[in-house]
N, C-alpha and C positions, 0 to 999 in steps of 0.2 A: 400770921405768916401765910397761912393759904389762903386769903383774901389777897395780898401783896403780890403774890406768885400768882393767880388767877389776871388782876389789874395786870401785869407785868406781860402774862400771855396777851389779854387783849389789846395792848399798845403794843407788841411788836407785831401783831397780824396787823394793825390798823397802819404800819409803818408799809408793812410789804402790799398792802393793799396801793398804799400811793405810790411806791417804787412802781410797779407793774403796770401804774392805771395812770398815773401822774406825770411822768415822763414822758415826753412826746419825742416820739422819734424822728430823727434828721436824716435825712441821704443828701449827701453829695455826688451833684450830676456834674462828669464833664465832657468839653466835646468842642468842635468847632465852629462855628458861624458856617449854616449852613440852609440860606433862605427856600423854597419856604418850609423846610422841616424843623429845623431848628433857628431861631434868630433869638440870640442871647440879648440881655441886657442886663444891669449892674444886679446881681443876684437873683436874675429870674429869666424866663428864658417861655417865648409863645414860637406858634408853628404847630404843623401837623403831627409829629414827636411828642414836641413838648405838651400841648393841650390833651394828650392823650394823657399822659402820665400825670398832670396837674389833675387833671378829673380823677383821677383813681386814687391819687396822693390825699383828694381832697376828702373823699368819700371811704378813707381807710384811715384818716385822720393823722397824716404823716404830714413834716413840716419839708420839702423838700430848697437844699441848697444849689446855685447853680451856678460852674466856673468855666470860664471863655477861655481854651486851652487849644492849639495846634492839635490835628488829631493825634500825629506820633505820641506828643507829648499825655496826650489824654490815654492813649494804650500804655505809654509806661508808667502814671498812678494808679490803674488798674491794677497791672501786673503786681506794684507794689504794695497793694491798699489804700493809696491816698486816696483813692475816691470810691466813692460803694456803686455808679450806677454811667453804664453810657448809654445814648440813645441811637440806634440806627447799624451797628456793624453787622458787617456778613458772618457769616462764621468760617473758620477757616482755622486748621490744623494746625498751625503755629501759635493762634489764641488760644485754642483748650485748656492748655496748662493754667493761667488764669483769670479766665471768662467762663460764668456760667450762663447758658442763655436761658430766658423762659421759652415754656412750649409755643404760646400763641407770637405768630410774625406780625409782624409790622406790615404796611403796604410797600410791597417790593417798587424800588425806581428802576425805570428806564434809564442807560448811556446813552449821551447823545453826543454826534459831534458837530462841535460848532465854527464855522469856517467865516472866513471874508467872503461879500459878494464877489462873483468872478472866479473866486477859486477852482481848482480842478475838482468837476464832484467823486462824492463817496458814497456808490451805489452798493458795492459788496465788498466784503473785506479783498476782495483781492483787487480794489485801488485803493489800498492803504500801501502797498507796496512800493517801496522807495519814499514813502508819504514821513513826516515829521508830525509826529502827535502830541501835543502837550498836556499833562496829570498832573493834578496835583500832589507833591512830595505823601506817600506813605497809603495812596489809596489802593484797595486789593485787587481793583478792576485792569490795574497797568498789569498784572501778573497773566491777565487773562488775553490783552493788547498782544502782550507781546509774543503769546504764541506766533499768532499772524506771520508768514514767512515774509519780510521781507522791509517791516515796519519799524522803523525809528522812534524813543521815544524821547522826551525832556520834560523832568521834571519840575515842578514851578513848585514857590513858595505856598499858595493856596487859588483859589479857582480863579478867581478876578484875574489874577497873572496870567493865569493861562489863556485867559478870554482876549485881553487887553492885546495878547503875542500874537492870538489867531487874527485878529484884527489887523494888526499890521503887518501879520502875514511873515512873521516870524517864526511861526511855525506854522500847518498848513492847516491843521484841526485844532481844538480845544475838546478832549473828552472828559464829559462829566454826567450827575444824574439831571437827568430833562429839568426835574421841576427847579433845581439850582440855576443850573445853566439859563433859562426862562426867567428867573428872579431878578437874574444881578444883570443882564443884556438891559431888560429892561429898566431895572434899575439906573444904572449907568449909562442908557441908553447909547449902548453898545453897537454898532453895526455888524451884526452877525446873521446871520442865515443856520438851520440845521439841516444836516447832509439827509439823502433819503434812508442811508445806513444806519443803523445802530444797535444797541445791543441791550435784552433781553435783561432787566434786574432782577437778581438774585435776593432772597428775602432778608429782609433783613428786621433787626431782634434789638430787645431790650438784654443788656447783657450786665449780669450782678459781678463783682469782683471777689474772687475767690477768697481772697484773705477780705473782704468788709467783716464788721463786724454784725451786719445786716445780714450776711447770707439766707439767715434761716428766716427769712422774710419771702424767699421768692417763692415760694405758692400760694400764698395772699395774694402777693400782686400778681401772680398769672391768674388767679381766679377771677380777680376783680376786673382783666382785660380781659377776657372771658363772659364777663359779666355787661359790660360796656359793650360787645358787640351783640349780646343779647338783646340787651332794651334798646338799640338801635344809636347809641351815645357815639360810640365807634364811628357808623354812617356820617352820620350829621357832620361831626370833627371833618372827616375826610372832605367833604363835601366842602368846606370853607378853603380849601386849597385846589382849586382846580386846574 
């Protein structure tokens, strides 16, 4: 009998050994197309973002999931737990409730506005006055636009729209972050220009979802981006987006 009860203890430690060790962990990342930080593809996602977390995923031995979601849409799985992880949001008082962000930022973007040749320029916020600005639908930077006394805004479906409008002069600017706006002009080889104006990016964070079931994961990976900008992995990463 205590030979059977001994076996009995060593097969359920050898059972919790695999549970613990055996399991490979999945996060679900979601978020928008958003060159060159994020550019998703059918469950995987490169860019200055993404290759940061890929490297840390890799090196913490995490299997990481990845779903091409309008941002709105990607703040309300959050909120609700459908997803464990976004790359890139500002923070901001209306997320707290549930987004947690780690300590180490991201590389903060520059807004930049992007106009038709000929357009009237935009040297200081006070020629946006009377101006017509177009965002993309749910971005937190319109909140900051629109202080501006005197500035019009329209919001577009996602950022190409708003490019495609300032182009035709549908609206008079396209505001977005530099390195975006830089991507997809050229990308679509857009006839655009950026004004001499623009606005200063606020940092932005890897943010865990309050209900994931991952939570108690996030100071692993803040150590490990932490860790990445030590041995210089961080640099480099940055470096491949210029």
């Amino acid at each position: 009998m205590a030979f059977r009860r001994a076996w009995l203890m060593r097969l359920l430690l050898a059972l919790n050994v695999t549970m613990a060790y055996g399991d490979e962990i999945t996060l679900k990342i979601v978020g928008e197309n958003a060159p060159p930080v994020r550019m998703f593809g059918r469950d995987s996602c490169t860019g200055l973002y993404c290759d940061l977390l890929n490297e840390a995923a890799k090196r913490l031995h995490w299997h990481l999931v990845y779903q091409e979601v309008p941002s709105k849409r990607a703040f309300m799985m959050m909120r609700y737990g459908d997803a464990d992880l976004m790359l890139g949001p500002n923070k901001a008082v209306e997320r707290d409730s549930y987004l947690s962000y780690l300590d180490t930022p991201l590389p903060a973007s520059t807004k930049a506005f992007f106009q038709a040749p000929g357009s009237p320029p935009i040297h200081s916020d006070s020629d946006l006055k009377g101006r017509l600005v177009c965002i993309e639908l749910g971005k937190l930077y319109a909140n900051d636009i629109a202080q501006v006394p005197g500035v019009r805004i329209e919001q577009s479906t996602d950022a190409l729209t708003s490019l495609r409008k300032a182009e035709a002069k549908r609206c008079d600017a396209a505001l977005m972050p530099e390195m975006e706006g830089d991507a997809i002009r050229h990308s679509y080889t857009l006839s655009l220009v950026k004004a001499d104006y623009f606005i200063v990016g606020r940092p932005s964070y890897v943010a865990i979802s309050k209900k994931s079931p991952h939570l108690g994961l996030q100071q692993q990976l803040d150590d490990m981006l932490r860790e990445l900008s030590r041995d210089g992995t961080m640099q480099a990463i940055i470096r491949r987006y210029p």
